[in-house]
C-alpha positions as CSV (number, residue, x, y, z in Angstrom):
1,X,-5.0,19.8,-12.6
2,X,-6.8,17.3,-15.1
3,X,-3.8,15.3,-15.7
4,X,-3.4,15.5,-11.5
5,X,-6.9,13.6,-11.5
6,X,-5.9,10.9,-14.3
7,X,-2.7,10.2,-11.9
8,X,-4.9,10.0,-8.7
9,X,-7.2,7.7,-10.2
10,X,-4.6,5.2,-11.5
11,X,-2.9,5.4,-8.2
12,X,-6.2,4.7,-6.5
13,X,-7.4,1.8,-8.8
14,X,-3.6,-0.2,-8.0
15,X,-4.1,1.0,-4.7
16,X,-7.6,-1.3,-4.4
17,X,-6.3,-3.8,-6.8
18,X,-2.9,-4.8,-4.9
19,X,-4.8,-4.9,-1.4
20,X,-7.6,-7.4,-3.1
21,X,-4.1,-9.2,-3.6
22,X,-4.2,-10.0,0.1
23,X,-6.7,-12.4,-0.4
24,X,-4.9,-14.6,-2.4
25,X,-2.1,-14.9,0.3
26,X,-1.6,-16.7,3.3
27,X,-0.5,-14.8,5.9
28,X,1.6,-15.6,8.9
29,X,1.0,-13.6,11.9
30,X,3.7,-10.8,13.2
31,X,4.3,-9.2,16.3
32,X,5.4,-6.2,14.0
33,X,3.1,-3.6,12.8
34,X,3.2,0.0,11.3
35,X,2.2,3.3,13.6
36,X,-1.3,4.2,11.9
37,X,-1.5,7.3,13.9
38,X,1.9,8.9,13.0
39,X,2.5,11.9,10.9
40,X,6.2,11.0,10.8
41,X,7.9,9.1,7.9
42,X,8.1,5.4,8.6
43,X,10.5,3.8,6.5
44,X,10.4,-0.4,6.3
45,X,13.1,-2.3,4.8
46,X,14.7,-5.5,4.9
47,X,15.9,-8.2,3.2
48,X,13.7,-9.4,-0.2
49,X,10.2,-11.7,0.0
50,X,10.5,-10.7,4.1
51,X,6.8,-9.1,3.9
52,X,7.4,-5.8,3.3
53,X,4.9,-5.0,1.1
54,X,2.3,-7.4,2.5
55,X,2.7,-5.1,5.9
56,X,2.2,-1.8,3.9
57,X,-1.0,-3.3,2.3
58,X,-2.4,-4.4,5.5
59,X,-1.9,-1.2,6.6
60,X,-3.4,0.8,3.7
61,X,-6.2,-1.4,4.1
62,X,-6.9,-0.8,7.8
63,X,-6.9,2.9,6.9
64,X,-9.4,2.7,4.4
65,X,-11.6,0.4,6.0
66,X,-11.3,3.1,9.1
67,X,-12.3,6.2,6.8
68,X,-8.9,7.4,5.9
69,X,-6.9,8.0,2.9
70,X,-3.9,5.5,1.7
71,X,-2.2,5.3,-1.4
72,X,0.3,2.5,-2.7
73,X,3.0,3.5,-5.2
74,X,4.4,0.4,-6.6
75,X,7.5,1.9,-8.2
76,X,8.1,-1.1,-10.4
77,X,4.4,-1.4,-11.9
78,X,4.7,-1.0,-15.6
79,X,1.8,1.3,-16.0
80,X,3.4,4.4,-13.9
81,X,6.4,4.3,-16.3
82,X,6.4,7.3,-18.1
């Protein structure tokens, strides 16, 4: 359960450090958003440097700012190789 906590935490701190990112980028609006009130699975993909990412972010961060929970697992950070 400890080691649970350790992972959390990481996960956490990326979470907060990729959406203080945001501010660093300019961002065009989109029509396109995610469904914030879905249990289902939404998957986004596309083409690379399309805004994938940037759209999960935004909406990690307008779950957190609204009380929620949200989590962002960059699969290609270096630190969550094991």
């Amino acid at each position: 359960m400890e080691l649970y906590s350790i992972h959390m935490g990481i996960l956490a701190q990326l979470t907060e450090e990729y959406i203080g990112s945001l501010g660093f980028v300019r961002e065009i609006p989109r029509r396109d958003s995610l469904p914030l009130g879905t249990t289902d699975v939404v998957a986004v993909i596309g083409p690379r440097r399309v805004g994938k990412t940037h759209m999960m972010l935004r909406a990690a961060r307008q779950i957190l700012d609204g009380g929620g929970q949200a989590l962002y697992v960059p699969m290609d950070d270096p630190s969550l190789r094991g």
